[in-house]
PyMOL Python script that loads the backbone (N, CA, C, O; Angstrom):
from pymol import cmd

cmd.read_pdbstr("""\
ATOM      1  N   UNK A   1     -21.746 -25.831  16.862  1.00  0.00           N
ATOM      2  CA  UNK A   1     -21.807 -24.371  16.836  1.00  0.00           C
ATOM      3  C   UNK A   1     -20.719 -23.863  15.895  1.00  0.00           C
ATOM      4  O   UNK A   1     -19.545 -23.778  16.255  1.00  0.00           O
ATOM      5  N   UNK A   2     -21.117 -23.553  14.763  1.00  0.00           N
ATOM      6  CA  UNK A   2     -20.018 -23.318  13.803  1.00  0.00           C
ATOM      7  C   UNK A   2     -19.752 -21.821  13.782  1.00  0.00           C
ATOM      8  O   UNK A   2     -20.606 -20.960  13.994  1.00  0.00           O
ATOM      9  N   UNK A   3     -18.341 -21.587  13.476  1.00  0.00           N
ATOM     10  CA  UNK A   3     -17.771 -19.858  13.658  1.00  0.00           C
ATOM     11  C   UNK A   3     -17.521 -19.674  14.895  1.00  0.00           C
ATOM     12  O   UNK A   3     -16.993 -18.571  15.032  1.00  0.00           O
ATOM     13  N   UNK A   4     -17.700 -20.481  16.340  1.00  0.00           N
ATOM     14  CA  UNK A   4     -17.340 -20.292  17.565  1.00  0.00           C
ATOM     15  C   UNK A   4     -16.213 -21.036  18.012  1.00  0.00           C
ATOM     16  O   UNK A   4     -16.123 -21.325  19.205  1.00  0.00           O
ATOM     17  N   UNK A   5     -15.131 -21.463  16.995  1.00  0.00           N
ATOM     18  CA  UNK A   5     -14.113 -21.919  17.075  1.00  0.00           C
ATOM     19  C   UNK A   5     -13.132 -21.168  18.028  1.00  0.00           C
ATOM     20  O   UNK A   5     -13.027 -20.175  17.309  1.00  0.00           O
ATOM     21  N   UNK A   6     -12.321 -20.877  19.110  1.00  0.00           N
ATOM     22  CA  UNK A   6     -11.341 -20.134  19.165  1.00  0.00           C
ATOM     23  C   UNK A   6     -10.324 -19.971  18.240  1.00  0.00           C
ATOM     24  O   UNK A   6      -9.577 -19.020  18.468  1.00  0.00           O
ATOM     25  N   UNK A   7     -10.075 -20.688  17.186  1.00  0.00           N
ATOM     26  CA  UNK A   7      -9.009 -20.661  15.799  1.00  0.00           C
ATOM     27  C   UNK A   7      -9.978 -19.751  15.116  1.00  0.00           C
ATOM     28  O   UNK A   7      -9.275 -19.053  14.385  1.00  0.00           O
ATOM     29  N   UNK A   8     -10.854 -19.501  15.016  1.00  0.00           N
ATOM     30  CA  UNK A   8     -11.630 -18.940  14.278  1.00  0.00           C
ATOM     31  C   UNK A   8     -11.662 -17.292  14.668  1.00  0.00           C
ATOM     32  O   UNK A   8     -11.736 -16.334  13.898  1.00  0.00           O
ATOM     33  N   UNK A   9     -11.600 -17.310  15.781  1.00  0.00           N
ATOM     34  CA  UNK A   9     -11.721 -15.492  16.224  1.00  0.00           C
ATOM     35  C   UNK A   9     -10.212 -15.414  16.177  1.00  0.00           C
ATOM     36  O   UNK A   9      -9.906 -14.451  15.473  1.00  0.00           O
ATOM     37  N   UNK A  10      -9.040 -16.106  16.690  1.00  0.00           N
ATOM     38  CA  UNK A  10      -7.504 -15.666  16.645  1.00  0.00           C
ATOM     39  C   UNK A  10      -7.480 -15.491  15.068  1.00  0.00           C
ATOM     40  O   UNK A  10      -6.694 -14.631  14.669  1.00  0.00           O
ATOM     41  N   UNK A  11      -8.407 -16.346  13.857  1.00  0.00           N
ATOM     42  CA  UNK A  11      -7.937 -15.742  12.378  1.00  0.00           C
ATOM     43  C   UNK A  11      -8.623 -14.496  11.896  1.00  0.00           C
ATOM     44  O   UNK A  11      -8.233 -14.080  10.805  1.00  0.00           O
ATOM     45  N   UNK A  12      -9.684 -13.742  12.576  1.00  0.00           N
ATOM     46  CA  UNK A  12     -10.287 -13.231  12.551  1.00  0.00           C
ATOM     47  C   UNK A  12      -9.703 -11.421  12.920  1.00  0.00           C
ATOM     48  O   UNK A  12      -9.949 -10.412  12.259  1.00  0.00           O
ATOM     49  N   UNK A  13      -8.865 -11.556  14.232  1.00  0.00           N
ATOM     50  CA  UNK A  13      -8.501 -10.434  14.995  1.00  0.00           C
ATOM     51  C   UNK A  13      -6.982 -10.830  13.819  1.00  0.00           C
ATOM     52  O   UNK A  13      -6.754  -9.897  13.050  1.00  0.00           O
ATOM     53  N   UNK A  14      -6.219 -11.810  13.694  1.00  0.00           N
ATOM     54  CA  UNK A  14      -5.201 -11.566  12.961  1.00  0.00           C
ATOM     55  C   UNK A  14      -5.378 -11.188  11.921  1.00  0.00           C
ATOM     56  O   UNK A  14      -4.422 -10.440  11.713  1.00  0.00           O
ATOM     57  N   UNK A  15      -5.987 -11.196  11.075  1.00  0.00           N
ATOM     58  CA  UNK A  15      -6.239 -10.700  10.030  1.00  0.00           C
ATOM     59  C   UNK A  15      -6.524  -9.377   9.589  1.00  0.00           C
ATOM     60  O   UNK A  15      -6.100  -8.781   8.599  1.00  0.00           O
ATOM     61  N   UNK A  16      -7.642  -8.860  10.858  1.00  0.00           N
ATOM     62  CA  UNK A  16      -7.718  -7.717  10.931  1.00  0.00           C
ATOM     63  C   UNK A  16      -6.526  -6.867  11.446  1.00  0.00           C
ATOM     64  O   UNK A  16      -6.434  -5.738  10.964  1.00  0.00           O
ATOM     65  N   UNK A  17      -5.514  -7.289  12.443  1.00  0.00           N
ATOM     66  CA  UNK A  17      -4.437  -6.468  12.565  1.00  0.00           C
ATOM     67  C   UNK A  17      -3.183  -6.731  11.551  1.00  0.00           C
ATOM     68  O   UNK A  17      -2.114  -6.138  11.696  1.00  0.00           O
ATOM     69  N   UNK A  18      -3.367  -7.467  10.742  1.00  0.00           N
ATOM     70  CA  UNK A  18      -2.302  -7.597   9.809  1.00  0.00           C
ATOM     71  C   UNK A  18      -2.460  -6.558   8.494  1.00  0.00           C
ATOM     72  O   UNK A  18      -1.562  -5.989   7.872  1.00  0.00           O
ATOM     73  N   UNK A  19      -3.925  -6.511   8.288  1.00  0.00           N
ATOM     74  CA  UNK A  19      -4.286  -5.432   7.348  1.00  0.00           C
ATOM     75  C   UNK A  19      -4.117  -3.899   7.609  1.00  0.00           C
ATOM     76  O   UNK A  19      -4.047  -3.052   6.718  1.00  0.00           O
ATOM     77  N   UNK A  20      -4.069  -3.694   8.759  1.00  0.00           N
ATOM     78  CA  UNK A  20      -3.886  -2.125   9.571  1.00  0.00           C
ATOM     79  C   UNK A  20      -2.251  -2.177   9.664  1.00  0.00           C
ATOM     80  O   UNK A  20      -1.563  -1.360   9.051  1.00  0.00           O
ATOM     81  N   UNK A  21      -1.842  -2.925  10.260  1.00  0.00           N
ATOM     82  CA  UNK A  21      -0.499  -3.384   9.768  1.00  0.00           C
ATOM     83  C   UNK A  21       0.527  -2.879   7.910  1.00  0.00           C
ATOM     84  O   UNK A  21       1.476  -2.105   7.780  1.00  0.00           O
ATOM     85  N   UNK A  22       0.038  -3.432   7.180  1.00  0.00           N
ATOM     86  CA  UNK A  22       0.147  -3.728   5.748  1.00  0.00           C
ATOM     87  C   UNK A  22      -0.323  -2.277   5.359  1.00  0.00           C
ATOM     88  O   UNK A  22       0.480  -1.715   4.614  1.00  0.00           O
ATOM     89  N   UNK A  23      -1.295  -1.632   5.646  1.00  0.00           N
ATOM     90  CA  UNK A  23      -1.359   0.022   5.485  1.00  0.00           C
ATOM     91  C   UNK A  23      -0.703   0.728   5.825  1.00  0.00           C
ATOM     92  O   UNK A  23      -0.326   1.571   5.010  1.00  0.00           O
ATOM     93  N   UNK A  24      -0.105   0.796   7.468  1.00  0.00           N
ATOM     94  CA  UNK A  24       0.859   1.692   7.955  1.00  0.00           C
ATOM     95  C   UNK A  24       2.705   1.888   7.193  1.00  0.00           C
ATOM     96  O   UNK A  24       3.582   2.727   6.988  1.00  0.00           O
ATOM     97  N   UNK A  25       2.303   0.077   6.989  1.00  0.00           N
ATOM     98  CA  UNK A  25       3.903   0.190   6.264  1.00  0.00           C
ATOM     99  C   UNK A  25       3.718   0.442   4.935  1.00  0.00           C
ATOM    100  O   UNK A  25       4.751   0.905   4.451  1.00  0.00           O
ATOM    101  N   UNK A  26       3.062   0.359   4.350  1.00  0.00           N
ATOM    102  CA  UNK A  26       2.929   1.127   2.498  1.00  0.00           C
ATOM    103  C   UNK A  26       2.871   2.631   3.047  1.00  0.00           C
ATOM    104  O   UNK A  26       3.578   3.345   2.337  1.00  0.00           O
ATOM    105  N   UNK A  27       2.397   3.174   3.846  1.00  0.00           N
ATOM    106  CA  UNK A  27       2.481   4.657   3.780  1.00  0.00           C
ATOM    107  C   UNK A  27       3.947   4.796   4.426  1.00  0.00           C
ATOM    108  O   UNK A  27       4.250   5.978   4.594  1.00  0.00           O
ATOM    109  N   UNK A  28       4.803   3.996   4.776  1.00  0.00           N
ATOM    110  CA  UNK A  28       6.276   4.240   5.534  1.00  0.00           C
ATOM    111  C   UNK A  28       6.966   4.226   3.998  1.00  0.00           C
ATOM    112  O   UNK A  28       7.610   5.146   3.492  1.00  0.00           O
ATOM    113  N   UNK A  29       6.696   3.118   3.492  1.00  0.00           N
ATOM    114  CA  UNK A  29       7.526   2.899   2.483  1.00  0.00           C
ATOM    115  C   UNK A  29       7.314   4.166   1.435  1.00  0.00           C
ATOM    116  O   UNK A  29       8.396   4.496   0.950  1.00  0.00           O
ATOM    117  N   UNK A  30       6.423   4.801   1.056  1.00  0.00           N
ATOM    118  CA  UNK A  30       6.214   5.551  -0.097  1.00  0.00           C
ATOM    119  C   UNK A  30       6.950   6.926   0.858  1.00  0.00           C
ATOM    120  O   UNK A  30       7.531   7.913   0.408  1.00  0.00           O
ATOM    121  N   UNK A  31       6.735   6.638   1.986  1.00  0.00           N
ATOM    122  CA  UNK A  31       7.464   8.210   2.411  1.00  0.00           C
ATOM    123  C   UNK A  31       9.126   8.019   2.683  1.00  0.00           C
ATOM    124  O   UNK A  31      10.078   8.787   2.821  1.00  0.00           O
ATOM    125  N   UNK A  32       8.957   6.785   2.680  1.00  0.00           N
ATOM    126  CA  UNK A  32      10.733   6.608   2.502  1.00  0.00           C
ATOM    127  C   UNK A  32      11.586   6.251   1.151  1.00  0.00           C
ATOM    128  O   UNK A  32      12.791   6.058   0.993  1.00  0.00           O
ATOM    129  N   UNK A  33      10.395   6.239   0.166  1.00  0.00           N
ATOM    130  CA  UNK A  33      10.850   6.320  -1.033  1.00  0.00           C
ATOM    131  C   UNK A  33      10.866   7.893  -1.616  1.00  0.00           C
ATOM    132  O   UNK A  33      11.777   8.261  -2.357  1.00  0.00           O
ATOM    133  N   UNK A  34      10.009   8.595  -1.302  1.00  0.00           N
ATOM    134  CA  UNK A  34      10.312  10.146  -1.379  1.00  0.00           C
ATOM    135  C   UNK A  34      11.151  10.563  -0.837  1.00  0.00           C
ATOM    136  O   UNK A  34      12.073  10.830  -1.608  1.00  0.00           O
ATOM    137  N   UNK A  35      11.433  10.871   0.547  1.00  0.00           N
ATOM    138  CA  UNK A  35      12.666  10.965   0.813  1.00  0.00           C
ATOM    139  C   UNK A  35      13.948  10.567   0.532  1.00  0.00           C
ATOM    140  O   UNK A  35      15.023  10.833   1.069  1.00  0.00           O
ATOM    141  N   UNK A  36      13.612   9.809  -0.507  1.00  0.00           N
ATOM    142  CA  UNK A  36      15.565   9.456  -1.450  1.00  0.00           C
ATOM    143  C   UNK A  36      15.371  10.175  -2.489  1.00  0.00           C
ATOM    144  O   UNK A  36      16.413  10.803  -2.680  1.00  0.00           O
ATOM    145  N   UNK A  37      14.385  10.499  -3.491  1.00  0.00           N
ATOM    146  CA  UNK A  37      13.867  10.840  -4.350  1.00  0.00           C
ATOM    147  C   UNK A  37      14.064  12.663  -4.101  1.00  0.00           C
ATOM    148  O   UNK A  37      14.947  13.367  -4.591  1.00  0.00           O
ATOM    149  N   UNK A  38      13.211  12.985  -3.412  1.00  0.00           N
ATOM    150  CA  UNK A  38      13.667  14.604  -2.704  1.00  0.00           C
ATOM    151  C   UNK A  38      14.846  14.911  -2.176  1.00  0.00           C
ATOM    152  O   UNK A  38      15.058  16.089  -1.886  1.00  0.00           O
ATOM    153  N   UNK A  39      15.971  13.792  -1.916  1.00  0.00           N
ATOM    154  CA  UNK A  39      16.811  13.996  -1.207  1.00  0.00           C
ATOM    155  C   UNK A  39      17.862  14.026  -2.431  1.00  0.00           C
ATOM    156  O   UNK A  39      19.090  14.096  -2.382  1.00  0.00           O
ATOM    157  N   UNK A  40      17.355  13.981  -3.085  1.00  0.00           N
ATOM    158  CA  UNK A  40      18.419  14.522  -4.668  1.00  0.00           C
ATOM    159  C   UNK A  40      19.225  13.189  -4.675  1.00  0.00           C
ATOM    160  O   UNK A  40      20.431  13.142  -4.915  1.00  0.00           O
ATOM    161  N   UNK A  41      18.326  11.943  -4.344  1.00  0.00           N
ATOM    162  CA  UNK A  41      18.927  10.296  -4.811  1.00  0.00           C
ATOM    163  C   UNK A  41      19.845   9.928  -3.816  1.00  0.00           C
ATOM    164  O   UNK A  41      20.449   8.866  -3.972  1.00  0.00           O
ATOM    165  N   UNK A  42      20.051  10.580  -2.868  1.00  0.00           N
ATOM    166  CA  UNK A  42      21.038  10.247  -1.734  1.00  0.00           C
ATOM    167  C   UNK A  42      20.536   8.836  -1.047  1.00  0.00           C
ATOM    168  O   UNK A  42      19.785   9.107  -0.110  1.00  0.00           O
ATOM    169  N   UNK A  43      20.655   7.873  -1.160  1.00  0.00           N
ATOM    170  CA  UNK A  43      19.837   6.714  -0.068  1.00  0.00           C
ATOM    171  C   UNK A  43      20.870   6.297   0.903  1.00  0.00           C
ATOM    172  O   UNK A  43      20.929   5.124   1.270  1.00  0.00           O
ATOM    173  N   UNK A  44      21.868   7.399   1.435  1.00  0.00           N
ATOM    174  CA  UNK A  44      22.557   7.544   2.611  1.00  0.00           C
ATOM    175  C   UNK A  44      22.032   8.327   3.892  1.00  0.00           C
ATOM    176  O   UNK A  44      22.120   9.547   4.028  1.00  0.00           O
ATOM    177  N   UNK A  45      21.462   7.425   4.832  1.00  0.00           N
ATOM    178  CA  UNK A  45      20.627   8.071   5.822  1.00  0.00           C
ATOM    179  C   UNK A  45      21.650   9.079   6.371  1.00  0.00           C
ATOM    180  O   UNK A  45      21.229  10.192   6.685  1.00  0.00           O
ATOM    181  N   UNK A  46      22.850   8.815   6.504  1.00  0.00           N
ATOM    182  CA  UNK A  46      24.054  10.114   7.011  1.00  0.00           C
ATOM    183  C   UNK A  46      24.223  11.278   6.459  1.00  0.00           C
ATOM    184  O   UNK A  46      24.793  12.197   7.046  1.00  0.00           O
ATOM    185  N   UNK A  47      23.618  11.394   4.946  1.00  0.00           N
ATOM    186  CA  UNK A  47      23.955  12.273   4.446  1.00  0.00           C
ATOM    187  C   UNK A  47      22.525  13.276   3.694  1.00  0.00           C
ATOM    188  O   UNK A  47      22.521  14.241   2.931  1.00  0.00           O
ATOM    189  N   UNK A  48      21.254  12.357   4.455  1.00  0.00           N
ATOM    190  CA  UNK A  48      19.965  12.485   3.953  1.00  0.00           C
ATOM    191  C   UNK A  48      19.148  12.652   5.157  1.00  0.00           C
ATOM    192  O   UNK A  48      18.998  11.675   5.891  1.00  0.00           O
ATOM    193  N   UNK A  49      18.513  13.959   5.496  1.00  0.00           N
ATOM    194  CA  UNK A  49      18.232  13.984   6.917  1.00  0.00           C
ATOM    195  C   UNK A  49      16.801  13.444   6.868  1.00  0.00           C
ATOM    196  O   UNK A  49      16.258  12.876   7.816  1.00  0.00           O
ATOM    197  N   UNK A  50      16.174  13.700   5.532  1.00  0.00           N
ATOM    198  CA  UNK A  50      14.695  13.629   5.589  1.00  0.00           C
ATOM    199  C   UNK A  50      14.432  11.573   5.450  1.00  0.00           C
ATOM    200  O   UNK A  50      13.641  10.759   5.927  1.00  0.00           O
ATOM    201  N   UNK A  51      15.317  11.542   4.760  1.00  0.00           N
ATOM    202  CA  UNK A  51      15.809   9.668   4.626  1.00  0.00           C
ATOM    203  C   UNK A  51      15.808   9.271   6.294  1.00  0.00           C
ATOM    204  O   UNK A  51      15.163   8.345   6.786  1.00  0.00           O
ATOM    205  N   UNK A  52      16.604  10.114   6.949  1.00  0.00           N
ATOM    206  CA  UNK A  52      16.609   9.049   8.554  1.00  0.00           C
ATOM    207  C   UNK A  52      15.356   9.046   9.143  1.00  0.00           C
ATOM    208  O   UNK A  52      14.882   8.037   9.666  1.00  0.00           O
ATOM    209  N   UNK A  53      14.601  10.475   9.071  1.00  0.00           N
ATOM    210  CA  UNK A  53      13.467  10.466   9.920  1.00  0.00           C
ATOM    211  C   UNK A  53      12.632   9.407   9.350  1.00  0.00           C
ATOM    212  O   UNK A  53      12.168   8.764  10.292  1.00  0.00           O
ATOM    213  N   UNK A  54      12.331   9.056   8.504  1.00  0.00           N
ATOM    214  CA  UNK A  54      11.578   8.379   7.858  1.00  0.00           C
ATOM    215  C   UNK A  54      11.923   7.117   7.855  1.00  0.00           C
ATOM    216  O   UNK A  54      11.149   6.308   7.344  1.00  0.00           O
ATOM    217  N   UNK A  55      13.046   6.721   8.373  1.00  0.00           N
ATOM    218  CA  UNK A  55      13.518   4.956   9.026  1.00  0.00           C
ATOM    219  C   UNK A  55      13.373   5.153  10.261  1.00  0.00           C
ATOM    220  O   UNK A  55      12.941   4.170  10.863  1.00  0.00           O
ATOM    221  N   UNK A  56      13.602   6.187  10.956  1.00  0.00           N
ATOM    222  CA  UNK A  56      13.253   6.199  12.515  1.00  0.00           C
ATOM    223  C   UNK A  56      12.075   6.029  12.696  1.00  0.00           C
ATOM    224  O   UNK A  56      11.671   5.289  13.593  1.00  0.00           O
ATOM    225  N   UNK A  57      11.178   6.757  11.785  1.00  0.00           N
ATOM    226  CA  UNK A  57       9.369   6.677  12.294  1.00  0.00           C
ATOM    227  C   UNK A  57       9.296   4.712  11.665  1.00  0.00           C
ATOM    228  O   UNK A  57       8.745   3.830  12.324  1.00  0.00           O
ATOM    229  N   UNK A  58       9.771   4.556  10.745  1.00  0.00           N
ATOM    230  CA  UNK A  58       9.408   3.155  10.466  1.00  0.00           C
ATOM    231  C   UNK A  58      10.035   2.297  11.617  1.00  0.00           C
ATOM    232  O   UNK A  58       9.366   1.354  12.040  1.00  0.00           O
ATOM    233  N   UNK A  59      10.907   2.476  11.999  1.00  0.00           N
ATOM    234  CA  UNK A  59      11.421   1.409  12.753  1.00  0.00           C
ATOM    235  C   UNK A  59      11.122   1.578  14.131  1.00  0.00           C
ATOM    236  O   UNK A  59      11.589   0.837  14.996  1.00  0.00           O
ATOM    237  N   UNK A  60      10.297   2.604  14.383  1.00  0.00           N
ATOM    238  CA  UNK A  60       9.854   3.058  15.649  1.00  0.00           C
ATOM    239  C   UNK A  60       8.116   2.132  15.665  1.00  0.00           C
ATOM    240  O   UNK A  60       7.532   1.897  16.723  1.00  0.00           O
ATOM    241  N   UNK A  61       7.526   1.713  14.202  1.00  0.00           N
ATOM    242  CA  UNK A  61       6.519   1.155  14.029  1.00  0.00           C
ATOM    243  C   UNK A  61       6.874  -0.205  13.585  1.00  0.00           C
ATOM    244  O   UNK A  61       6.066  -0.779  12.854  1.00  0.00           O
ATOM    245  N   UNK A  62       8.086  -0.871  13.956  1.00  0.00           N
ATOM    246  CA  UNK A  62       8.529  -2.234  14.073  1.00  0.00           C
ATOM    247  C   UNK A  62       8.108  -3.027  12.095  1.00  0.00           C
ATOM    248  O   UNK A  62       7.608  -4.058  11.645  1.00  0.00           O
ATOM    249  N   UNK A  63       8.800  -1.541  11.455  1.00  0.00           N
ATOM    250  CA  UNK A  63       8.800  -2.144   9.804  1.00  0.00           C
ATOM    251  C   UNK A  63       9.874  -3.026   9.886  1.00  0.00           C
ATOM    252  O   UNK A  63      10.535  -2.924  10.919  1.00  0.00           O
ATOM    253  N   UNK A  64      10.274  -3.977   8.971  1.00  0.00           N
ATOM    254  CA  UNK A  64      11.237  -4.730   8.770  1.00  0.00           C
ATOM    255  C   UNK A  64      12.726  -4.691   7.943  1.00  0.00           C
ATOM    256  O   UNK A  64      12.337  -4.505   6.790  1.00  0.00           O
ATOM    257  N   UNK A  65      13.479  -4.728   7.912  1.00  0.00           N
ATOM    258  CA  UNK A  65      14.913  -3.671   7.204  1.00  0.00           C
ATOM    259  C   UNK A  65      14.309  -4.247   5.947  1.00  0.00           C
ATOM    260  O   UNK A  65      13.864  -3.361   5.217  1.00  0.00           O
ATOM    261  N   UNK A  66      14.178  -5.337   5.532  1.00  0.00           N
ATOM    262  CA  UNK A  66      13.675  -5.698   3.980  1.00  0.00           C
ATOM    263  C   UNK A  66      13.181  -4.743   3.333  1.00  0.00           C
ATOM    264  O   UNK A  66      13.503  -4.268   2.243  1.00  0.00           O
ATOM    265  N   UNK A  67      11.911  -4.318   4.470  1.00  0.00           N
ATOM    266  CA  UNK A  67      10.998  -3.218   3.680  1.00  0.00           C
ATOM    267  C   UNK A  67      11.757  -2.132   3.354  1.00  0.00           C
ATOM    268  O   UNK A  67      11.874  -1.552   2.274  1.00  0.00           O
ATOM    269  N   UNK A  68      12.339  -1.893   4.585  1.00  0.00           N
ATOM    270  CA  UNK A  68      13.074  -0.645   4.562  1.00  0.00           C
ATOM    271  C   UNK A  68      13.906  -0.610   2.993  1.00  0.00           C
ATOM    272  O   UNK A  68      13.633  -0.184   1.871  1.00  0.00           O
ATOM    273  N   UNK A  69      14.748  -1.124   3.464  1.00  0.00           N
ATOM    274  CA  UNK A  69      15.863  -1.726   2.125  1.00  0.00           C
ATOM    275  C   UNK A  69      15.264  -1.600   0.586  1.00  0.00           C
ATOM    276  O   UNK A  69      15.786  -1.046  -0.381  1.00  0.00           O
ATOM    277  N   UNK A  70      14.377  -2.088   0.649  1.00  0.00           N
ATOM    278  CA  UNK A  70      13.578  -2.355  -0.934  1.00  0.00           C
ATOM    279  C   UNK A  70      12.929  -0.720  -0.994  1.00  0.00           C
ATOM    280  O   UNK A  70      13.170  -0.212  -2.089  1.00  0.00           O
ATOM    281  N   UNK A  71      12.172   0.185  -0.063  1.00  0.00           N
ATOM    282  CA  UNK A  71      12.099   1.074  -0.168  1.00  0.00           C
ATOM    283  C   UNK A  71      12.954   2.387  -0.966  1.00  0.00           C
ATOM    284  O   UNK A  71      12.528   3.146  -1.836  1.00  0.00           O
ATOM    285  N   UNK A  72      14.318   2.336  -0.314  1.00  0.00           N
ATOM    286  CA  UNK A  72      15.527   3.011  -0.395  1.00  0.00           C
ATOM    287  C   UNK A  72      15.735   2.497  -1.504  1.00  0.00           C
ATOM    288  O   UNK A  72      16.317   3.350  -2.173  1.00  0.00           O
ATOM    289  N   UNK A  73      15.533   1.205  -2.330  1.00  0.00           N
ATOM    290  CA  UNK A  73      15.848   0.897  -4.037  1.00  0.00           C
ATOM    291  C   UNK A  73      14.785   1.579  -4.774  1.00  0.00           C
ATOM    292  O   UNK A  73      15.095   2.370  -5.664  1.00  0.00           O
ATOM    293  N   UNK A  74      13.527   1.342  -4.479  1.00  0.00           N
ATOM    294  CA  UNK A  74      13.157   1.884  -4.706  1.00  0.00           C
ATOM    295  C   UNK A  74      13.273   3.543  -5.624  1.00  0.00           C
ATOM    296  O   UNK A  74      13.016   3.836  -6.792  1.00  0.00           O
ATOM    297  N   UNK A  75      13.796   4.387  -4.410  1.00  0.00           N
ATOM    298  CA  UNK A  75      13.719   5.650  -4.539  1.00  0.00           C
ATOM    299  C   UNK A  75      15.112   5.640  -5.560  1.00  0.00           C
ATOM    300  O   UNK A  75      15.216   6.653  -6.251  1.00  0.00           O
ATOM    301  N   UNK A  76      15.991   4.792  -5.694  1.00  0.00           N
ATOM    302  CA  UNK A  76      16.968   4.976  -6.358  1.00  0.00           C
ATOM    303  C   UNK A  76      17.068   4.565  -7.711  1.00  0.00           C
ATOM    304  O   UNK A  76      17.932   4.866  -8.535  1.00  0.00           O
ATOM    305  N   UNK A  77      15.767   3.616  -7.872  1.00  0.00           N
ATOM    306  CA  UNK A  77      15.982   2.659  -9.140  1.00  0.00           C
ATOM    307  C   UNK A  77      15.563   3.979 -10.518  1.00  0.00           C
ATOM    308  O   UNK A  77      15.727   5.195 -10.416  1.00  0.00           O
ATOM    309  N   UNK A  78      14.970   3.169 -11.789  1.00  0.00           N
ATOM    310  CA  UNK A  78      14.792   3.595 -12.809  1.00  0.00           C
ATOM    311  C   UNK A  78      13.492   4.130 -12.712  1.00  0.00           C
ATOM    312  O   UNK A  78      13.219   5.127 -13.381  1.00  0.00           O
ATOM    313  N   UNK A  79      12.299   3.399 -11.670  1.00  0.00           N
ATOM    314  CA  UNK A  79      10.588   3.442 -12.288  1.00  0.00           C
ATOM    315  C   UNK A  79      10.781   4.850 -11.243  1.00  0.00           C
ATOM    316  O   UNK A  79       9.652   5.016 -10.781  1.00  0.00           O
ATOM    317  N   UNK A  80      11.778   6.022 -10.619  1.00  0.00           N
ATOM    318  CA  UNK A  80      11.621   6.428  -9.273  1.00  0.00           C
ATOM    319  C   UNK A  80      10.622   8.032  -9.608  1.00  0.00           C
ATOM    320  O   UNK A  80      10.126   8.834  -8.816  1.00  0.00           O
ATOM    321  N   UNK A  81      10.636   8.001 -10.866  1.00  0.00           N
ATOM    322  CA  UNK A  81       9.524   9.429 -11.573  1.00  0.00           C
ATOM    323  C   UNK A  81       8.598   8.982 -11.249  1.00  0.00           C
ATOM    324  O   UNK A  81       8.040   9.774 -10.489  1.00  0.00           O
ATOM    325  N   UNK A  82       7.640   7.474 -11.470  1.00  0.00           N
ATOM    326  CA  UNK A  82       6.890   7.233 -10.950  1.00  0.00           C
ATOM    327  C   UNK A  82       5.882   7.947  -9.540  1.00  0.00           C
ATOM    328  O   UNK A  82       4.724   8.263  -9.264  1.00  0.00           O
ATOM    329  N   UNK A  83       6.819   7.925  -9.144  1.00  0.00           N
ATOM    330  CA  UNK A  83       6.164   8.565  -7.419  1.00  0.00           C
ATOM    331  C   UNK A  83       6.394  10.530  -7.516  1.00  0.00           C
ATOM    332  O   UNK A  83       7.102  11.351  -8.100  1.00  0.00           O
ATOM    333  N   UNK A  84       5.290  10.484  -6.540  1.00  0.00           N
ATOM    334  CA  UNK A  84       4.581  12.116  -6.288  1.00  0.00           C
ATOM    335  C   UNK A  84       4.399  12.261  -5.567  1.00  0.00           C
ATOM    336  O   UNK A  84       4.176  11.243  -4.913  1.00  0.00           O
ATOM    337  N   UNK A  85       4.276  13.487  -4.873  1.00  0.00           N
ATOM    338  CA  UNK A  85       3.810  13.860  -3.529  1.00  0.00           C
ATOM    339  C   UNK A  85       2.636  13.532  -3.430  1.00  0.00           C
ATOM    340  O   UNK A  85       2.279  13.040  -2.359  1.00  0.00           O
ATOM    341  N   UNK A  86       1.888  13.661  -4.262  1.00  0.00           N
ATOM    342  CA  UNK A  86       0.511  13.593  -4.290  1.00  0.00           C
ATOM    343  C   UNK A  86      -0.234  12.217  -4.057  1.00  0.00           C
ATOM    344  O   UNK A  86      -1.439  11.985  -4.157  1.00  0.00           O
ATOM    345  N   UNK A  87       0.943  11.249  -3.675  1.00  0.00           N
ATOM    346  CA  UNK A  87       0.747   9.785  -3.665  1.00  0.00           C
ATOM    347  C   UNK A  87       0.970   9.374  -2.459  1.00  0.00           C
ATOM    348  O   UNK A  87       1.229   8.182  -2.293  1.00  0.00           O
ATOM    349  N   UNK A  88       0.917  10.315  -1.288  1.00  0.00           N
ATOM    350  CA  UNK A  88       0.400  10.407   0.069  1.00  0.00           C
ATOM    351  C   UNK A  88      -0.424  10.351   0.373  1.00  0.00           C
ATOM    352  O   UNK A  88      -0.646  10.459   1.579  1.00  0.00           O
TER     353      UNK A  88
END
""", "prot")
cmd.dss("prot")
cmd.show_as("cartoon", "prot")
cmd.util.cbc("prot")
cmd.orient("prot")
């Protein structure tokens, strides 16, 4: 009986929650790259209010500091014109 593997439905449901997964955090990251970006380049959550909310909602959805981290370069680096509101 092929496809009635139990390895087969656990790669099946993982996969599918890793992809819903992998969406939620690209929309964390682009809103936590705006928020350094709007925040007039500040990537000091102490001194950037719209920067914290936007690690609180991520880390409240169990993102990873990496992401986080690379986000916040992100918003600080050179490509950071790149991004728009409109890229929500």
């Amino acid at each position: 009986m092929s496809g009635h593997s139990k390895w087969a439905n656990i790669k099946r449901k993982k996969e599918a929650n890793d992809k819903v997964k992998g969406n939620v955090f690209a929309k964390l990251s682009r809103v936590i790259t705006l928020a350094v970006i709007e925040g007039g380049g500040i990537g000091d959550p102490q001194l950037n209010s719209k920067l914290r909310l936007a690690i609180e909602k991520a880390q409240a959805s169990n993102m990873p500091k990496e992401n986080i981290k690379r986000a916040i370069e992100r918003g600080l680096g050179p490509q950071k014109d790149q991004f728009k509101r409109s890229d929500l």
